[in-house]
Each structure stands twice: as structure tokens, then as C-alpha cells.
N, C-alpha and C positions, 0 to 999 in steps of 0.2 A: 216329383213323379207320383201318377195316384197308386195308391193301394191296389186297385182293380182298374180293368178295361177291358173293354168289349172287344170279342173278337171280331174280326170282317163281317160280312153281311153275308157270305155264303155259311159261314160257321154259326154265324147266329141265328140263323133260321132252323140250326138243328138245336138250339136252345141252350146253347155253351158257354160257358164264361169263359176270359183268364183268371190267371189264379193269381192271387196277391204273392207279390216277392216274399223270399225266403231270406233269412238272417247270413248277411254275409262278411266276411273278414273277419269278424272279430271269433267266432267261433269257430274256425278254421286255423285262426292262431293258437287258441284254448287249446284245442283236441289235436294238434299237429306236434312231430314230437320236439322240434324248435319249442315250442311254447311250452312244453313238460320241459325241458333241459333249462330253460330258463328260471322259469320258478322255483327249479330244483337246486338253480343256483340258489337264486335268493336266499333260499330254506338254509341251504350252506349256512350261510356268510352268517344267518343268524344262528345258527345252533354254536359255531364257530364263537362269533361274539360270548355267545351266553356260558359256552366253556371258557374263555378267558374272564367274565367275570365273577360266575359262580362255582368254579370246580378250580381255582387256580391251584391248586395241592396235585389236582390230577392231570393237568397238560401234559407231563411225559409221555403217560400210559395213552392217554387218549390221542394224542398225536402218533406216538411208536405204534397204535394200532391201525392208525390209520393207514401209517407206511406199509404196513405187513399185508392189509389190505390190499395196495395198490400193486404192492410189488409181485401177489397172486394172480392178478388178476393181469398182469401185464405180461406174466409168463404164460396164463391160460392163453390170453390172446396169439400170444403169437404165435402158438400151436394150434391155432382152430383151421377155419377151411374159408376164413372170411376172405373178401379180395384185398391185396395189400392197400388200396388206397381206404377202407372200410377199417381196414385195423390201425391204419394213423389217425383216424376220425377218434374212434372209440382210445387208443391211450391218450390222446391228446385230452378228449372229455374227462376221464378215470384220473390225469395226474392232475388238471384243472378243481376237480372235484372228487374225490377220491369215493364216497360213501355214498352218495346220491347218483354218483357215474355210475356206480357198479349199480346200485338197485334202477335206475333207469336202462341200463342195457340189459338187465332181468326181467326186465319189466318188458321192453321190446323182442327181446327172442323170445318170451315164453307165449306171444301171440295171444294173448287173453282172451279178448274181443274177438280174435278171430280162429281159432285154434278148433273151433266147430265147423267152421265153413269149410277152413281147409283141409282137416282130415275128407271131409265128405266128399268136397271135389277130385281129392289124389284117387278116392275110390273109383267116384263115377269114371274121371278120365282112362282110368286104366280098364276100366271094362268093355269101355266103348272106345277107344283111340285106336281099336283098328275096325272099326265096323266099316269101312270102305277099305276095300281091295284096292292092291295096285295094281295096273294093267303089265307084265313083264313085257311086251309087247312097247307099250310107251314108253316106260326105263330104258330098254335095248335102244328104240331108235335116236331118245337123247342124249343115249354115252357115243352112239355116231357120229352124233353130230360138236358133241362136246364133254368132254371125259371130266373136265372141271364142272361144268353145271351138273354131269350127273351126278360126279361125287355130294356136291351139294343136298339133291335130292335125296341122296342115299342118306345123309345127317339127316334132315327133315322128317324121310320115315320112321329113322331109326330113334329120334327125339323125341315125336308125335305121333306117328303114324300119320303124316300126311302126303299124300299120293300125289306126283304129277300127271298131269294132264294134258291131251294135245286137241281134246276137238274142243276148247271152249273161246270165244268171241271177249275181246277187252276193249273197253272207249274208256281212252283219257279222258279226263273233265279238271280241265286246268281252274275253274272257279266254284264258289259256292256256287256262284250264280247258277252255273253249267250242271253244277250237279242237281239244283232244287226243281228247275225247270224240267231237268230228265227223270227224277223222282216220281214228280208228281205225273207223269207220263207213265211209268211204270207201274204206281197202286193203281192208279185208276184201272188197269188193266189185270189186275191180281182178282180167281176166280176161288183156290182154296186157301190159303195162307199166308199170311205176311207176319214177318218176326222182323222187333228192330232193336238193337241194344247201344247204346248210345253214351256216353260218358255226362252229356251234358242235353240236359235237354230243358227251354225255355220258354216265355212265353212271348209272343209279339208273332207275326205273319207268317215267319217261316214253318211254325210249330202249329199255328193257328187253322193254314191250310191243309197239313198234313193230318193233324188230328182229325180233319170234316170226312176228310176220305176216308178215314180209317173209321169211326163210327157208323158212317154209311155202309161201309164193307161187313162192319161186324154186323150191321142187323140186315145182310143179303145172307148171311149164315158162314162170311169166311172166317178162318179162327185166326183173330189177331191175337197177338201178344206184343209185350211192351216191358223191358229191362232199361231199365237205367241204374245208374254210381250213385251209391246214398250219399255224395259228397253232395250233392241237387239238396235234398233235404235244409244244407243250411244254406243256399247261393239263391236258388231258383223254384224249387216245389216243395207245398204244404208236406205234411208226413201223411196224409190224409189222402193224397192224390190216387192211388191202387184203388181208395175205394172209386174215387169219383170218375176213374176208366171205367170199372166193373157197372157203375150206371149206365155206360154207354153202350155196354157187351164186348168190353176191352180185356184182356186178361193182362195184370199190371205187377210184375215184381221189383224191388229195389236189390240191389245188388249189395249187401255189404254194408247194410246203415251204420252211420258213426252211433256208437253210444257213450255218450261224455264219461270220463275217468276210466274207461277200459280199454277203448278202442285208439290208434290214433288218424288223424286224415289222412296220413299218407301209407299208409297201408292194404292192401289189396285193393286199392281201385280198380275198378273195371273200365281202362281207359278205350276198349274196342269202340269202333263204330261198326256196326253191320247193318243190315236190310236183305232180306231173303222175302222175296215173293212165289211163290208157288215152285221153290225147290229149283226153279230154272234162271233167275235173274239175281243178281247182287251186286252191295255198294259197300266198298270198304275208304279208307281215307283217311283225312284231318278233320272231314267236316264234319260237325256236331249239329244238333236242332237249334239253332238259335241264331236271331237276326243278322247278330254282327258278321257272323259268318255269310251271310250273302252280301254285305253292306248296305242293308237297309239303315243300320246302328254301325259308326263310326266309331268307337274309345280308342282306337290307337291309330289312326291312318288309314289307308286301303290295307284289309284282309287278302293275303293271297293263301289259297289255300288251293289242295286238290285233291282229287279222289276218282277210281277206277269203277265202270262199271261192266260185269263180267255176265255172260252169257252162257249156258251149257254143263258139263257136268260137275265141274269144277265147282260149281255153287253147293256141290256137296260137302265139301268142307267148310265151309261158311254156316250152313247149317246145323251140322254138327257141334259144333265149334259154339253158336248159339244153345243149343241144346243142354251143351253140356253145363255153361254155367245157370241156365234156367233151372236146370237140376239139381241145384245147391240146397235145396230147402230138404233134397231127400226125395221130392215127389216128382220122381224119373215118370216124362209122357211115354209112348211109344216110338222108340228114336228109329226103329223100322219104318214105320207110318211114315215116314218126313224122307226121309232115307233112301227111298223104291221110288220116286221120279226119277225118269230118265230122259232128260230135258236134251233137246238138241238147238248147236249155237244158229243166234241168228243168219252166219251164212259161213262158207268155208272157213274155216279157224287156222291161223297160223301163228306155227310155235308151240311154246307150254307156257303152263303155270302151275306153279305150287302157292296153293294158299295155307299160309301156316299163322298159327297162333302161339303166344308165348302168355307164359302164368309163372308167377313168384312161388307157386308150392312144389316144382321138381326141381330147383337150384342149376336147372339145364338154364343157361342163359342164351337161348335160344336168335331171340333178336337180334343182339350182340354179334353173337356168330357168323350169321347169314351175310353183317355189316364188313365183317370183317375176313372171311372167305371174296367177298369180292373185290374188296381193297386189294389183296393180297394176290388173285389172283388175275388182276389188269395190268393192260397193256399199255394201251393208250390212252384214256381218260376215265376219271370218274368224279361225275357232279352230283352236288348233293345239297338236298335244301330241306335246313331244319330248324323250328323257332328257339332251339335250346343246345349249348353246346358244354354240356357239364361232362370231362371223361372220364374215366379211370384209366388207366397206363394202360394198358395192354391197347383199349379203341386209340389212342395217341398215337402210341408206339404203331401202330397200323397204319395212321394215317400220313404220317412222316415217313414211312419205311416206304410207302407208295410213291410219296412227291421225293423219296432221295432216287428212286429205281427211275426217275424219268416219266413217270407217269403224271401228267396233268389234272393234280387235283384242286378242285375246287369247291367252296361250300359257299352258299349266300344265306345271311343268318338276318335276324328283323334290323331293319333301321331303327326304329320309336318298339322299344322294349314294352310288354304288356306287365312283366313284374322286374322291376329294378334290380332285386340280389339274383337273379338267374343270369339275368345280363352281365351284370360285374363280374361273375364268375365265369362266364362265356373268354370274357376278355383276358381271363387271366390265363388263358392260352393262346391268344392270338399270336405272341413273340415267337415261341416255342416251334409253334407249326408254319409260320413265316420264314424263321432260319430254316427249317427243311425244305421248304418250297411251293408250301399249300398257301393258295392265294385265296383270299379272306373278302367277301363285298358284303355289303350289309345295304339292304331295300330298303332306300329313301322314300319311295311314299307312304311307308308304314310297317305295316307286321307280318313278317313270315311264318306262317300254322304249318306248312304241308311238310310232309316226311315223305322225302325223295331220293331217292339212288339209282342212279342210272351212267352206264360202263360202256366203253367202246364200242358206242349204237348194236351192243346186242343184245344186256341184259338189263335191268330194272328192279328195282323193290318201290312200290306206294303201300301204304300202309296207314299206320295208327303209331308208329316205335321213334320215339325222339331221339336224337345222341345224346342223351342224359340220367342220373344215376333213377329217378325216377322210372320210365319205362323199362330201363334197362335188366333194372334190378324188382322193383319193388309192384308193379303195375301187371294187371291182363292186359295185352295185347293182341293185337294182329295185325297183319299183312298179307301182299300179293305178291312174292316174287314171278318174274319173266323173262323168258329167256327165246330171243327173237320172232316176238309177238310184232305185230303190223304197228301197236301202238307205241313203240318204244322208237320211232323217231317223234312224233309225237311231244312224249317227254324232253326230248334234248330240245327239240324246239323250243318248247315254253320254258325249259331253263335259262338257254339262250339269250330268248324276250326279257326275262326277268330280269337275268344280270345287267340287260342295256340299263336298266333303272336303279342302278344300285350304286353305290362308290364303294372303291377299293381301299381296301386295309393296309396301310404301309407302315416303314417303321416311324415316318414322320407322324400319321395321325394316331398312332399309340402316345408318342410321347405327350403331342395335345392333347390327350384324352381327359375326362374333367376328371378334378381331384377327386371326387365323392366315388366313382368307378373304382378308379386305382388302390382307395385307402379299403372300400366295403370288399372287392377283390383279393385282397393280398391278407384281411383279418379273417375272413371266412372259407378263405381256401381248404383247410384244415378238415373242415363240418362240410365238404359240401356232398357228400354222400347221403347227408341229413336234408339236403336241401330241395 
């Protein structure tokens, strides 16, 4: 592949390049804390060696302290506040390695690398996380209509301060495809401001044609802005790239740059997608700025992906929500300014929605919740489609408690895996949640991206939040919850479609499963809160 390419011909006549690829895999492993625990093994085994050949006088003491060590640290632990599957992670690592276990989990809660961001953010978000009101009016009419979704709401405000809504307009958009094409319909139409925050953002046509419009727009005098996950830095963009927006009249921040031996990759990523156009339109989802996502670029089969596009007030939170982590540097815009549109939906709105986001700095596990209040409180069905199925007990214990109540649950998970140990460890609950009665299909032409949930055709979540210890725990987030919006048959439909494409999970194709699954499964179950 070359280093550089041209963009299209509409982009290139605004005089633009693409940017040469960025460093991938290999320093993603370095800086992720798998690749610290690894090496830290290493370090072990030799310091280890070097006391059995050089201090042989002193192995009592240095072993017996070792114990004392671990046996601290295993009593710390199990007094702390961590989740129980997080605290078999960590004594599992700590009895493995007693010395370097413990200075690595020092090392990861004391947030080094990040320990500046996130005091700053818990600030911002608390000053600003109620600057939208909620209508008691809307509250009232959705506890009429249903006492469970309001209760919902009521955590939601009470978590974030995010307000439900009833006059805002939803379209599903069951593909990339669907969503780039409605995208680019919508900047073109953006007259003061477009904010996009993005986890992943690449270069090839998707990115190619979004960025023309968006330079165009910025020198008509709209104030774009542009956030992206400094995980881009080593995959997909230069470290250089903020400036080379601000050439365009781009305003460009990175969210959370790795810095090698401080930081790790899997730590506060900013996995949202959003797009806010002039405070009245917005797109939340799976989908990211990059090819594959439309399938223009194949690596793992057909991409199914999807994402919501929301009309009306409701895009105030989304805005917000943007706002706030733009504001991580300290340099807070006028979150009033953005705030005072008062956008009305494209046409009569039915239903609500609450748009909430979730952040790894209140320990509210917010996502999680949302997933699990509606497991819990279904009737008749709930489907769900997500590219990753890493749990912890309690989302398990939810999801089994549903299929033993006679609810019809169902998840469809990737056919062709885009990372192999998520996979294996996906698998290492399919028994589990089969004995209860959750029926298990996996999409044979390729790979499942979208985060879906949707309940007894009346409620829904799309979003950005995987079932996995990543989003769950460790990752920014967001989503849309809805609750009897027009588009939520919509959703069941294209569930529907999807699973004709998929084959089911029995207990016969468990036991054919390939060795390499089974064996990387059953050793890393342990670490997969790491994972």
C-alpha cells in the first residue's frame, strides 16, 4: 500500500492530501497494559533467576517477602470496591507475580498518564451536567405511559443529568452505507456549526468526502470542530494532523494522546461517535470515519453496522456531551452559546428518547445499567446485537435470568472475528448462556460492529456501548435510548433480516469449535477484564 494518496477529485481541488498511515499493532501492544504485564512478567522470571543464582544465602527472606507481599495485597483487594470478576483478574496476576503484580496495579489505578484529564473532566461534567432542564411535563407523561421506562429516566438524570424528550424525530440507519449517504446530506446543509467526535477516524473516501465539506463549511465561516481517540495517532493519523485541520479553518483536538511508558491504550478512550449540526440534527452509533465501515474496504467480510439519526431537542444532549469532553484541556467555549438552539423535529415526533453518555471517571457504570434494567424488566423479547461479548457476572447473571423468566433472548455476535482473543473469550460463554436459554447466532458474511437493544417492539438502545469489559468499564461512551419511537419496529426488523444470515449456536457446534478457541478461551478467561 502507498505511504500517501490522493484524495477524490472533489477534495483535491480543495488542495488536500491523505495522510500517510500511522504505526499500528505493534505499539498498541507496547503501551496496552497486556503488553506491561507481559514484560513485567519477563522482568520476574529474570530477577527471580538472578536471586537464585546470586543471593542463594537470601531466598528465604526474599521469597518470605514476597508472601507477605502478596498476602497484603490479596487482603487489600478483597476489601476494595472493584467488581468481583476484576478482583479475580488482579489476585490471579498478584499470586502469578507477586512484586511486579502489585507495582503494575499501582501503576494502573494511580492513572498517571491520565490523572490530569480526569480530574478536570469530573470538574467540567459536574458544573455543566445539568445545564439542560427537564421538562416535568415529559417525565409525567412517560411515567403514564410506563412506570418502568420512567423509572429508567429517573437513573439517567439522576447519574448525568440527562433529560428525556418527546418532540424529537429518530431514523434508523441499519448501514454505513445509510448513514454516510444521510451524512453527507446533512453537512452540506449545516449553516452555524458542526462538532464530530469520533473514536476512529481514517483516511480513504469516507473521511475524504467528509473532510471537503467540512473545509468548505469552515471558510463559509461555520465553526467546525473535530475530536478524535489519540489511539488514531498510532493506527490511522500523523500527531501533526490538528495542525494540518487548523490549515483548513478546522479546529482539531485529540482526546487523550497515548504517551509511551505513562499512559496505557486501553484507558480512557473516547469511544463515542457523534455529529451535531447546528444544535438541531445528530448521529450517534457504531459507525466510525473509515472505509470499512461503509464497505468500500473488506478485512473481515460484510460490515454490518448501525447508527440513529435524531432530529429536534434532544440533540442537546449530544451536544453537550460533546462539549464537555472538548473541554478537557480546561479551555471551557460558551456551552450557553451551543445550548439556546431550539430546534424543532422534522415532523410530528413519537415517543421519547434519552440520549445519555457514560465516562470511566464517576464509577456510575452507567451503560451497563441501562443494559441491564431492560433485561430485567422484559416481557417478551429482547435482541441484541454486539461485535463483543466479554461479561462480568452481574450483565450474565441478567442475561440468563431473562431467558430462565421465559423471555426470548437473543444476541447475534460476528461470524469472521476482526480480533481473535475477544472472540475466544466471547465463546467462553456461549455454554453458560445456552443452558439458560439465550440463543446465540453468529453473522456468516462477516462482522457484527453495531450495539443494539431492542425489547418487546417498544423500547431500544443504539449507541457506541459493547457488552464488554472495555466500554463497559474503562471507555467514554454513549448512546440513544427509546421508548416507543416510530423507529423501533424499524430496529426489529433489521434484527430480524440479520439473523436470516447467520447460523445458530448449539451445543453440538461448541463442541466442534476449533482447538486454538477453546484452548486461548479457557487460559485467558482469568485476565479478561484486561482485555
Amino acid at each position: 500500500m502507498r505511504d500517501k494518496r490522493e484524495y477524490n477529485n472533489s477534495s483535491s481541488s480543495a488542495g488536500m492530501r491523505l495522510l500517510r498511515k500511522g504505526q499500528k499493532g505493534f505499539f498498541r501492544v507496547i503501551f496496552s497494559r497486556v503488553g506491561i504485564m507481559t514484560a513485567m512478567l519477563f522482568l520476574q522470571i529474570g530477577i527471580l533467576i538472578s536471586i537464585v543464582l546470586w543471593l542463594d544465602d537470601f531466598l528465604p527472606h526474599a521469597f518470605g517477602g514476597f508472601t507477605l507481599m502478596g498476602v497484603i495485597m490479596v487482603l487489600y483487594l478483597i476489601s476494595s470496591d472493584h467488581n468481583p470478576s476484576g478482583k479475580i483478574t488482579w489476585l490471579i496476576i498478584i499470586l502469578v507475580m507477586p512484586v511486579f503484580g502489585i507495582a503494575l496495579y499501582a501503576f494502573i489505578e494511580s492513572d498517571l498518564g491520565h490523572r490530569k484529564l480526569r480530574d478536570a473532566l469530573s470538574v467540567i461534567i459536574a458544573k455543566t451536567e445539568r445545564l439542560i432542564p427537564q421538562d416535568r411535563e415529559v417525565l409525567e407523561k412517560l411515567h403514564k405511559k410506563s412506570y418502568g421506562a420512567a423509572s429508567l429516566a429517573h437513573y439517567l438524570r439522576y447519574s448525568g443529568g440527562f433529560p428525556v424528550y418527546d418532540d424529537s424525530d429518530i431514523t434508523y440507519l441499519s448501514s454505513g452505507e445509510e448513514k454516510f449517504k444521510e451524512l453527507l446530506k446533512q453537512l452540506e446543509a449545516a449553516e452555524h456549526f458542526i462538532f464530530l467526535e469520533y473514536f476512529i477516524i481514517d483516511e480513504g473516501l469516507m473521511w475524504g468526502k467528509v473532510l471537503e465539506i467540512l473545509a468548505r463549511k469552515a471558510k463559509e465561516g461555520v465553526d467546525v470542530r473535530v475530536m478524535y481517540d489519540g489511539s488514531c495517532e498510532f493506527s490511522t493519523l500523523p500527531r501533526d494532523y490538528p495542525k494540518r485541520l487548523a490549515r483548513l479553518g478546522i479546529k482539531c483536538k485529540v482526546f487523550a494522546p497515548v504517551s509511551p511508558f505513562v499512559s496505557t491504550y486501553y484507558n480512557y478512550r473516547d469511544h463515542r461517535k457523534i455529529l451535531v449540526i447546528d444544535g438541531h440534527t445528530a448521529f450517534t452509533g457504531g459507525i466510525n470515519l473509515a472505509d470499512e465501515y461503509i464497505n468500500r474496504i473488506k478485512r473481515f467480510g460484510h460490515w454490518k453496522d448501525t447508527a440513529v439519526m435524531i432530529k429536534g431537542s434532544a440533540v442537546k444532549t449530544f451536544t453537550l456531551l460533546f462539549l464537555q469532553n472538548w473541554s478537557m484541556d480546561a479551555n471551557s467555549p460558551d456551552f450557553d452559546k451551543f445550548l439556546t438552539y431550539n430546534p424543532l423535529p422534522s415532523k410530528e415526533a413519537k415517543g421519547f428518547v434519552i440520549p445519555y453518555g457514560d465516562c470511566p471517571v464517576d464509577n456510575d457504570k452507567t451503560g451497563e445499567r441501562v443494559y441491564m434494567d431492560i433485561l430485567n424488566r422484559s416481557l417478551d423479547y429482547v435482541h441484541i446485537m454486539t461485535p463483543y461479548l466479554i461479561l462480568d457476572g452481574e450483565l450474565e447473571t441478567a442475561l440468563k435470568f431473562a431467558a430462565e423468566r421465559g423471555v426470548d433472548v437473543k444476541i447475534i455476535l460476528p461470524g469472521i472475528p476482526d480480533k481473535k482473543i475477544p472472540y475466544a473469550l466471547a465463546k467462553t460463554h456461549y455454554k453458560s448462556l445456552i443452558n439458560s436459554g439465550v440463543k446465540i447466532y453468529e453473522y456468516t458474511p462477516g462482522f457484527v460492529h453495531a450495539k443494539v437493544v431492542v425489547a418487546d417492539a417498544i423500547e431500544a438502545v443504539v449507541g457506541t456501548i459493547n457488552m464488554d469489559y472495555r466500554s463497559l468499564y474503562h471507555h467514554f461512551e454513549c448512546a440513544a435510548y427509546m421508548y416507543d419511537t416510530d423507529c423501533i419496529e424499524d430496529i426489529e426488523n433489521d434484527f430480524n433480516e440479520t439473523m436470516s444470515k447467520c447460523k445458530r449456536v448449539t451445543e453440538e457446534t461448541i463442541k466442534k469449535e476449533k482447538l486454538y478457541y477453546k484452548i486461548t478461551g479457557f487460559i485467558l478467561k482469568g485476565f479478561a477484564p484486561l482485555m
